[in-house]
FILOLO-660988 format. One record per residue: residue in one letter; residue number from 0; x, y, z of N, C-alpha, C in turn. Coordinates in Angstrom, 1 decimal, always signed. Each point is the difference from the previous one (the first is absolute). Last residue first. Layout:
<pts>
("a", NUM, (X, Y, Z), (X, Y, Z), (X, Y, Z))
...
</pts>
This chain:
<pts>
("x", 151, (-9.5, +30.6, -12.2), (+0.1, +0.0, -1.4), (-1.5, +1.2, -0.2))
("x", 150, (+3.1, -1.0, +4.4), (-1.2, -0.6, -0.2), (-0.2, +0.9, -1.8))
("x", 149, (+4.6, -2.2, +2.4), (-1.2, +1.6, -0.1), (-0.8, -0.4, -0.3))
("x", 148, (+4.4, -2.2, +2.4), (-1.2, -0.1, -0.6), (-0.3, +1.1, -0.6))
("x", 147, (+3.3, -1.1, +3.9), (+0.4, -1.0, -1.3), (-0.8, +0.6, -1.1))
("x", 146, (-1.5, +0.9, +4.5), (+1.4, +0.8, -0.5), (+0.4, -0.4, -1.3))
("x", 145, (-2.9, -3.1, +2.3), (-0.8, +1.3, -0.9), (+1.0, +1.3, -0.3))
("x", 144, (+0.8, -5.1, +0.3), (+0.5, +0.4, +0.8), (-0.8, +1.6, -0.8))
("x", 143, (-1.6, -5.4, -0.7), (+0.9, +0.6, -0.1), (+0.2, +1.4, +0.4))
("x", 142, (-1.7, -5.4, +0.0), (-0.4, +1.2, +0.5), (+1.4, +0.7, -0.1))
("x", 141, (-3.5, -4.6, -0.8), (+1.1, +0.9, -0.7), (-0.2, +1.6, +0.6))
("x", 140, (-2.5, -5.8, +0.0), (-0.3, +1.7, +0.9), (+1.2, +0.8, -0.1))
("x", 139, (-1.7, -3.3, -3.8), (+0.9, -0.1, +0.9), (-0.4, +1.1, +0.9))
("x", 138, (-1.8, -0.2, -4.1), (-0.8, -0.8, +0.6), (+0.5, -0.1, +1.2))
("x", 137, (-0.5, +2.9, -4.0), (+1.6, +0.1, +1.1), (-1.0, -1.1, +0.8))
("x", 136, (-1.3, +1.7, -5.6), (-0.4, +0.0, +1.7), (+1.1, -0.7, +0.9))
("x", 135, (+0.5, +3.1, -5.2), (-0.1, -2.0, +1.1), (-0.2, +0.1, +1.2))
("x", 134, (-0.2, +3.4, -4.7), (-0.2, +0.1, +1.2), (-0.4, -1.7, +0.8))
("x", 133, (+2.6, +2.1, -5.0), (-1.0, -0.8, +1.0), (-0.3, -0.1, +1.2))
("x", 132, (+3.5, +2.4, -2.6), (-1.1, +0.8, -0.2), (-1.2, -1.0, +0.4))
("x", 131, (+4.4, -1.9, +0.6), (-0.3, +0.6, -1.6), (-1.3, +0.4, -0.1))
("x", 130, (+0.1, -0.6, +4.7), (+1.5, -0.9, -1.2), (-0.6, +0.0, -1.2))
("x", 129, (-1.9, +2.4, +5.5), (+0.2, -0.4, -1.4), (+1.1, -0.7, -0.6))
("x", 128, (-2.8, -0.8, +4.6), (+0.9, +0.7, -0.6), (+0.0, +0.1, -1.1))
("x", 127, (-2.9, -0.4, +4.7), (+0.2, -0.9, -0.9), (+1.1, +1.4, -0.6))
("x", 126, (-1.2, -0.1, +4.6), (-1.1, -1.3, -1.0), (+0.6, +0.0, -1.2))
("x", 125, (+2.7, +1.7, +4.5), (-0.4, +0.1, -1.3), (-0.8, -0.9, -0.7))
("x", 124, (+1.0, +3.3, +4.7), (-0.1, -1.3, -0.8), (-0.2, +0.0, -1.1))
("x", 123, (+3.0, +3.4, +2.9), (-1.1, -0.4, -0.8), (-0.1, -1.0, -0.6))
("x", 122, (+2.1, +2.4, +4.9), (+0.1, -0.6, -1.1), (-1.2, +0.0, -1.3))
("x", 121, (+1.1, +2.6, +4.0), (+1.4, +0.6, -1.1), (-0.3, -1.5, -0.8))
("x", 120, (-4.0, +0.8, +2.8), (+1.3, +0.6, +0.4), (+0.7, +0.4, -1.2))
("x", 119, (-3.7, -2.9, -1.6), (+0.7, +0.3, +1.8), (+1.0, +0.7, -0.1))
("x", 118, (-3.9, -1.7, -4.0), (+0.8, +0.5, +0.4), (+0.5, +0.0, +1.4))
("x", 117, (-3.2, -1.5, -4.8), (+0.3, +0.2, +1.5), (+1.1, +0.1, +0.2))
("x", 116, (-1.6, -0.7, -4.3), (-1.2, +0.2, +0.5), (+0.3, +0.1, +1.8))
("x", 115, (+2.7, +0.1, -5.2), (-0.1, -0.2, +1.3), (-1.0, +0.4, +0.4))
("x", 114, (+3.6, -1.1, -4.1), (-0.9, +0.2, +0.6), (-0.4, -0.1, +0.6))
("x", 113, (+4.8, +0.8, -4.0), (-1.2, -1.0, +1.2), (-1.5, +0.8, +0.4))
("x", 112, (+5.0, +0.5, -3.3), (-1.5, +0.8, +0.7), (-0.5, -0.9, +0.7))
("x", 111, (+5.4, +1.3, -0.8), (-0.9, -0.9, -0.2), (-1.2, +0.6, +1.1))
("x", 110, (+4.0, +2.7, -0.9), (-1.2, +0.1, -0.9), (-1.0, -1.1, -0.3))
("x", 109, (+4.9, -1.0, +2.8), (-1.0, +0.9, -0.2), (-0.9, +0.3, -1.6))
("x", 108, (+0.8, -4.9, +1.9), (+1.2, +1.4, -0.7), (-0.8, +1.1, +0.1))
("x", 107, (-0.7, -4.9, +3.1), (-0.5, +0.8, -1.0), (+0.7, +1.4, +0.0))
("x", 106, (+0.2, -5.3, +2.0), (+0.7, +1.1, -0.1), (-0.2, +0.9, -1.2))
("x", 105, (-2.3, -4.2, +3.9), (+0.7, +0.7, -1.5), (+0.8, +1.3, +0.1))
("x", 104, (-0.6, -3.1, +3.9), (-0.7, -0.7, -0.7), (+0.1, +0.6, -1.8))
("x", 103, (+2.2, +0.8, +5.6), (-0.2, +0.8, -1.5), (-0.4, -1.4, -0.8))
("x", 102, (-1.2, +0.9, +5.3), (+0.7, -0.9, -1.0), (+0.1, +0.5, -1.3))
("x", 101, (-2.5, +1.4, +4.1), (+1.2, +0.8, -0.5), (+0.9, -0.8, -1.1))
("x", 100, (-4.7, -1.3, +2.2), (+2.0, -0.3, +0.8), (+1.3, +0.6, -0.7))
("x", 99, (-4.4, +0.2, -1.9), (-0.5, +0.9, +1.0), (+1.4, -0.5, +0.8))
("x", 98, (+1.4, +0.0, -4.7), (-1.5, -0.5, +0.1), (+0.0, +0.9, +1.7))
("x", 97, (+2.1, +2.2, -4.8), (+0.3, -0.8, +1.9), (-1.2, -0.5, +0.0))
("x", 96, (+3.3, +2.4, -3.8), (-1.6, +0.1, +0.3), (-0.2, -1.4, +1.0))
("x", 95, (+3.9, +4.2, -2.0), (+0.0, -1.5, +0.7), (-1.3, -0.1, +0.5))
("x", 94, (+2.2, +3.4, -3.5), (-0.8, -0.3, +2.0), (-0.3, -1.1, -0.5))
("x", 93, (+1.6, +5.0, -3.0), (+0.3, -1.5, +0.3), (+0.0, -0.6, +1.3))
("x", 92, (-2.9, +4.4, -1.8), (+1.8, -0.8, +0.0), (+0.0, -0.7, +0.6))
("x", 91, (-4.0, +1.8, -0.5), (+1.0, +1.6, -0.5), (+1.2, -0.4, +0.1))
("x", 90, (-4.7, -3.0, -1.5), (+0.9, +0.5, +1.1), (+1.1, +1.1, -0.4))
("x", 89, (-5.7, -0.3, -0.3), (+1.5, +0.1, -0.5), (+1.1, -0.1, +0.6))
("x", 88, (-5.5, -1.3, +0.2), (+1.1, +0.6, +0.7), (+0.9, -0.1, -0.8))
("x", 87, (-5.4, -0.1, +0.1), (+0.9, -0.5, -1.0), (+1.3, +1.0, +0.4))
("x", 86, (-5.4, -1.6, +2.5), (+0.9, +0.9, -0.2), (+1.0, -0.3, -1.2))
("x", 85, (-4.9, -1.1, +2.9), (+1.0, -0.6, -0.8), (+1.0, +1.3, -1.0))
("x", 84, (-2.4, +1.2, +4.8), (-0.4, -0.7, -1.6), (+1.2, -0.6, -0.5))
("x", 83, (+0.6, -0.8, +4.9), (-0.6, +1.4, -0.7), (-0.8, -0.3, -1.1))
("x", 82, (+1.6, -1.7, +5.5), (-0.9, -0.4, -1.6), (+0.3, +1.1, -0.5))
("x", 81, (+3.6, -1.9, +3.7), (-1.3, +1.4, -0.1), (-0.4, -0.3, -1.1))
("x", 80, (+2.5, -4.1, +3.7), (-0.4, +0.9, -1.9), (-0.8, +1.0, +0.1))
("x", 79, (+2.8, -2.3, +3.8), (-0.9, +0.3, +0.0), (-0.7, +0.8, -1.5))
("x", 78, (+4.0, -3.0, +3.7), (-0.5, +0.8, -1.3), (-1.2, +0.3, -0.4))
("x", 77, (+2.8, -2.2, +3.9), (-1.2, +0.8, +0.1), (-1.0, +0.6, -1.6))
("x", 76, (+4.6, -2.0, +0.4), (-0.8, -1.9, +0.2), (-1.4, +1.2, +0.1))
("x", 75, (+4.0, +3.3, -2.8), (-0.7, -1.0, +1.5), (-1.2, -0.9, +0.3))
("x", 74, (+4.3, +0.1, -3.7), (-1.3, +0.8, +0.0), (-0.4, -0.4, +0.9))
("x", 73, (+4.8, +0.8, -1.1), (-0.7, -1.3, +0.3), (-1.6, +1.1, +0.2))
("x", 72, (+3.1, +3.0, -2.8), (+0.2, -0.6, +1.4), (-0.9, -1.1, -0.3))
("x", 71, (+2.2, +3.4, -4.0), (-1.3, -1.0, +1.0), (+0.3, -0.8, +1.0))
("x", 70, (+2.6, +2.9, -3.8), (-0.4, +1.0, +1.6), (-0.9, -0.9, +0.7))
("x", 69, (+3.7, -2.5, -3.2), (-1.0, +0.8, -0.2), (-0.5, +0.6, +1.9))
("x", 68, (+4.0, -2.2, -1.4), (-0.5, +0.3, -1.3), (-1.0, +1.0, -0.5))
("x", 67, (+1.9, -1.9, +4.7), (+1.0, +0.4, -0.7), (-0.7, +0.9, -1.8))
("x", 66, (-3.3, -3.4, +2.7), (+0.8, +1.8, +0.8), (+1.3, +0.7, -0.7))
("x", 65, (-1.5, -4.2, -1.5), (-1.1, +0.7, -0.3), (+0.6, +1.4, +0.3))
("x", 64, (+2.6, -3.4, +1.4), (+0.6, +0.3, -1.5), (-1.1, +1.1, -0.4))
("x", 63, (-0.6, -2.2, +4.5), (+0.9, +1.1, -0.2), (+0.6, +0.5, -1.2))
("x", 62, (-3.7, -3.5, +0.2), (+0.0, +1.2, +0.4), (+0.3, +1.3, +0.0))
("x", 61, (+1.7, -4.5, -2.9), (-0.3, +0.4, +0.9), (-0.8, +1.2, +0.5))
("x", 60, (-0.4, -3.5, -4.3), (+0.6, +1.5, +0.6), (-0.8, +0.0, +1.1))
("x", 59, (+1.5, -4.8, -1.6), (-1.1, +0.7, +0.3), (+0.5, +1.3, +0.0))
("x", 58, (+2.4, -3.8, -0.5), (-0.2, +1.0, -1.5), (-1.5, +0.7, +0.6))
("x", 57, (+2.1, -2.5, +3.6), (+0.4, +0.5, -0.6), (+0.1, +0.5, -1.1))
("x", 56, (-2.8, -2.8, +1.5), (+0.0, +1.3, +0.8), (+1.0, +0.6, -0.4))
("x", 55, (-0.5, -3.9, -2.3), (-0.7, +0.6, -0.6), (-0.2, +1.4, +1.5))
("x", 54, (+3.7, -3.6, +0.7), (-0.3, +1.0, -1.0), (-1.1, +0.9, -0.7))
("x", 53, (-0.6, -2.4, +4.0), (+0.7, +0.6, +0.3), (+0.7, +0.7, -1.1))
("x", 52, (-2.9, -3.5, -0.8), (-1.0, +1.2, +0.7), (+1.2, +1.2, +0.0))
("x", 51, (+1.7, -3.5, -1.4), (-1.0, +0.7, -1.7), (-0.4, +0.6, +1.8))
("x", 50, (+2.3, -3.0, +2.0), (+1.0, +0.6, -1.1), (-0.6, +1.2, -0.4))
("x", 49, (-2.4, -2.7, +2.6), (+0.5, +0.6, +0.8), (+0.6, +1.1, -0.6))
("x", 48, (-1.6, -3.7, -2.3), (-0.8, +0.7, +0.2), (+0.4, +1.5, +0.8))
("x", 47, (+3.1, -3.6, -0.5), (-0.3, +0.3, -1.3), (-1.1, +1.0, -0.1))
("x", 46, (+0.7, -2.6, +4.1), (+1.1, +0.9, -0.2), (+0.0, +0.7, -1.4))
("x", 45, (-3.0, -3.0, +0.9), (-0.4, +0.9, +0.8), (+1.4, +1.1, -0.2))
("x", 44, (-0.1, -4.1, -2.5), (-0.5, +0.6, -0.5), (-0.2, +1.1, +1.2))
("x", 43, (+2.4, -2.9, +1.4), (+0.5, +0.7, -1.5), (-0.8, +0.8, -0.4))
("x", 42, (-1.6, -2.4, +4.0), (+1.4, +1.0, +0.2), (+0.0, +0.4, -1.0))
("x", 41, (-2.4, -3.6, -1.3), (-1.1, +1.6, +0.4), (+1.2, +0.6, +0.6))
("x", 40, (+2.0, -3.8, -1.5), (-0.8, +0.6, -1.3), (-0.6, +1.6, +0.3))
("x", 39, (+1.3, -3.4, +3.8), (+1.2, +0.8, -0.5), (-0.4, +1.2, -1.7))
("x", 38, (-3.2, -2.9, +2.1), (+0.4, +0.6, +0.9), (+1.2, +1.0, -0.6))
("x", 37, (-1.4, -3.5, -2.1), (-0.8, +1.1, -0.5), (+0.4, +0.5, +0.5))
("x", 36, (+2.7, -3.2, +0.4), (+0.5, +0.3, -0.6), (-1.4, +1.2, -0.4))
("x", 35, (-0.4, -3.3, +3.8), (+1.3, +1.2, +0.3), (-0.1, +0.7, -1.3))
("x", 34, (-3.3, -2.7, -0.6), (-0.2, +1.1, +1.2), (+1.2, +0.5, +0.4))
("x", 33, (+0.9, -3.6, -2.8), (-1.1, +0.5, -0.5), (-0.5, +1.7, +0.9))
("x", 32, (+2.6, -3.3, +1.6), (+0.9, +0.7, -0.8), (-0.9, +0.7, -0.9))
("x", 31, (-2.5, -2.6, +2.7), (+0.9, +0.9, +0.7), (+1.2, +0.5, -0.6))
("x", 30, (-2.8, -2.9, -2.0), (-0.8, +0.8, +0.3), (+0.8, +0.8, +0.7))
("x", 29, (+2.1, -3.8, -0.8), (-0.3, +0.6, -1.6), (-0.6, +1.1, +0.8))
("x", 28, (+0.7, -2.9, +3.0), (+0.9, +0.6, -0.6), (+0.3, +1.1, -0.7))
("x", 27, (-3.9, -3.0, +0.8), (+0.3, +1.3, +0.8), (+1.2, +0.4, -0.1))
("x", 26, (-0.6, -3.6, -3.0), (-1.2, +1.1, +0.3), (+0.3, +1.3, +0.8))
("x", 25, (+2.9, -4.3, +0.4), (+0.7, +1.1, -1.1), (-1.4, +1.3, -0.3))
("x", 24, (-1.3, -3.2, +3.0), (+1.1, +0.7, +1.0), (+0.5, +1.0, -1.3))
("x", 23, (-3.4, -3.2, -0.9), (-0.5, +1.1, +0.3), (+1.2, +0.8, +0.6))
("x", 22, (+1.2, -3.6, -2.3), (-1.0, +1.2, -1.0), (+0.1, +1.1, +1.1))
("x", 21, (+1.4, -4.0, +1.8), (+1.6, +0.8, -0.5), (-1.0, +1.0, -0.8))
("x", 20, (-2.8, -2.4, +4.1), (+0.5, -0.2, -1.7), (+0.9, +1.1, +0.2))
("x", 19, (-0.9, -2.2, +4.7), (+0.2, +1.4, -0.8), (+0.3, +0.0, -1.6))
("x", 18, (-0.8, -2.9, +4.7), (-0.9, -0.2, -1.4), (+0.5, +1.2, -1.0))
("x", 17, (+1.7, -0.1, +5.0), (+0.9, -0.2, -1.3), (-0.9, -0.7, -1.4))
("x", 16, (-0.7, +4.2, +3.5), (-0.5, -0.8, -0.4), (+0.7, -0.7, -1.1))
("x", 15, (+1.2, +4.1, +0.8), (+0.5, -0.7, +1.6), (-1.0, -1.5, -0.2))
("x", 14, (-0.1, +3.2, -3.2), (+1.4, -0.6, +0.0), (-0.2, -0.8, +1.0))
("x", 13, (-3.6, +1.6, -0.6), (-0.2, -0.3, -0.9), (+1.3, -1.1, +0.3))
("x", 12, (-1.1, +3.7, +2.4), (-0.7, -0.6, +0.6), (+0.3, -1.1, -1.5))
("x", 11, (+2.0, +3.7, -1.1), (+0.9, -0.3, +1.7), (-1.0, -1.5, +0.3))
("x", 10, (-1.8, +2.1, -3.4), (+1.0, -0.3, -0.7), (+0.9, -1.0, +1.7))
("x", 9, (-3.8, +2.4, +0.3), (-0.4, -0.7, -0.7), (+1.3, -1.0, -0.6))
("x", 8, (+0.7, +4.3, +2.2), (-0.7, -1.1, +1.5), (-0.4, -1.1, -1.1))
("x", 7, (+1.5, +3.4, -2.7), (+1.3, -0.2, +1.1), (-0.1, -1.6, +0.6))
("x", 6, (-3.4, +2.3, -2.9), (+1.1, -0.7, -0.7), (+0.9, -1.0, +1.0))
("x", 5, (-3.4, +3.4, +1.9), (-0.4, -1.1, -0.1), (+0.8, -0.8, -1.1))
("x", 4, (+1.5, +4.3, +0.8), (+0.3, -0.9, +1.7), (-0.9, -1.5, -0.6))
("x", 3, (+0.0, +2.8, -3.8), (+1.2, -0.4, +0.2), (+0.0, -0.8, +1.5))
("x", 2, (-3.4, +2.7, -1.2), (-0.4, -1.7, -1.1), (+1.5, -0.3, +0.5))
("x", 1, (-1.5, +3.6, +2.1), (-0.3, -1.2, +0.6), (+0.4, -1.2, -1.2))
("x", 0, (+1.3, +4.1, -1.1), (+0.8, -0.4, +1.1), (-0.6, -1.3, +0.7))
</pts>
């Protein structure tokens, strides 16, 4: 903004002086079509960014899709983990595996195994899972619904 008022006053102060080369007047010229045309470049692009944010919320699963699917509620901002031993859960049917905003992140079939080392209420965290008999650690904070579960 200041490089433009100092174009303006440089240019204004330039014209009004009749020494004025024909270079430097087509110069500033140039530069201020130059600055209108990024100007207008970053609109484009901002509205293009605007675009993907507001589509990628949209392929987000919502909350209320969680609730519908599965028995898990938004997990409270107070939460609080109980430690146990390391344990090996089963699920007893199909659930939707949530981060702590209730966001469904996966979607695991019943008889998938996992594991856990802590607990709240009606949720269980999960450290890690199985896939073809390999056990993979859960790096994500994952939480799923202890109605859903057994412990193996």
């Amino acid at each position: 903004m200041i490089k433009i008022l100092a174009i303006i006053f440089i240019s204004t102060y330039l014209y009004s002086n009749t020494n004025v080369p024909t270079q430097i007047e087509k110069l500033i010229i140039k530069q201020q079509k130059d600055i209108a045309n990024l100007e207008y470049e970053i609109t484009q692009l901002k509205k293009q960014m605007l675009m993907l944010y507001e589509r990628h919320n949209k392929m987000q699963p919502k909350l209320s899709i969680v609730r519908q699917s599965s028995s898990l509620k938004q997990i409270p901002s107070d939460f609080k983990l109980k430690r146990f031993k390391p344990s090996t859960f089963k699920l007893i049917q199909d659930e939707n595996i949530v981060n702590l905003s209730g966001v469904a992140k996966r979607h695991f079939k019943k008889g998938d195994a996992f594991t856990s080392t802590s607990a709240r209420d009606e949720f269980i965290k999960i450290s890690g899972r199985f896939e073809n008999g390999k056990w993979i650690s859960v790096k994500k904070d994952l939480y799923v619904s202890i109605k859903a579960c057994k412990k193996r």
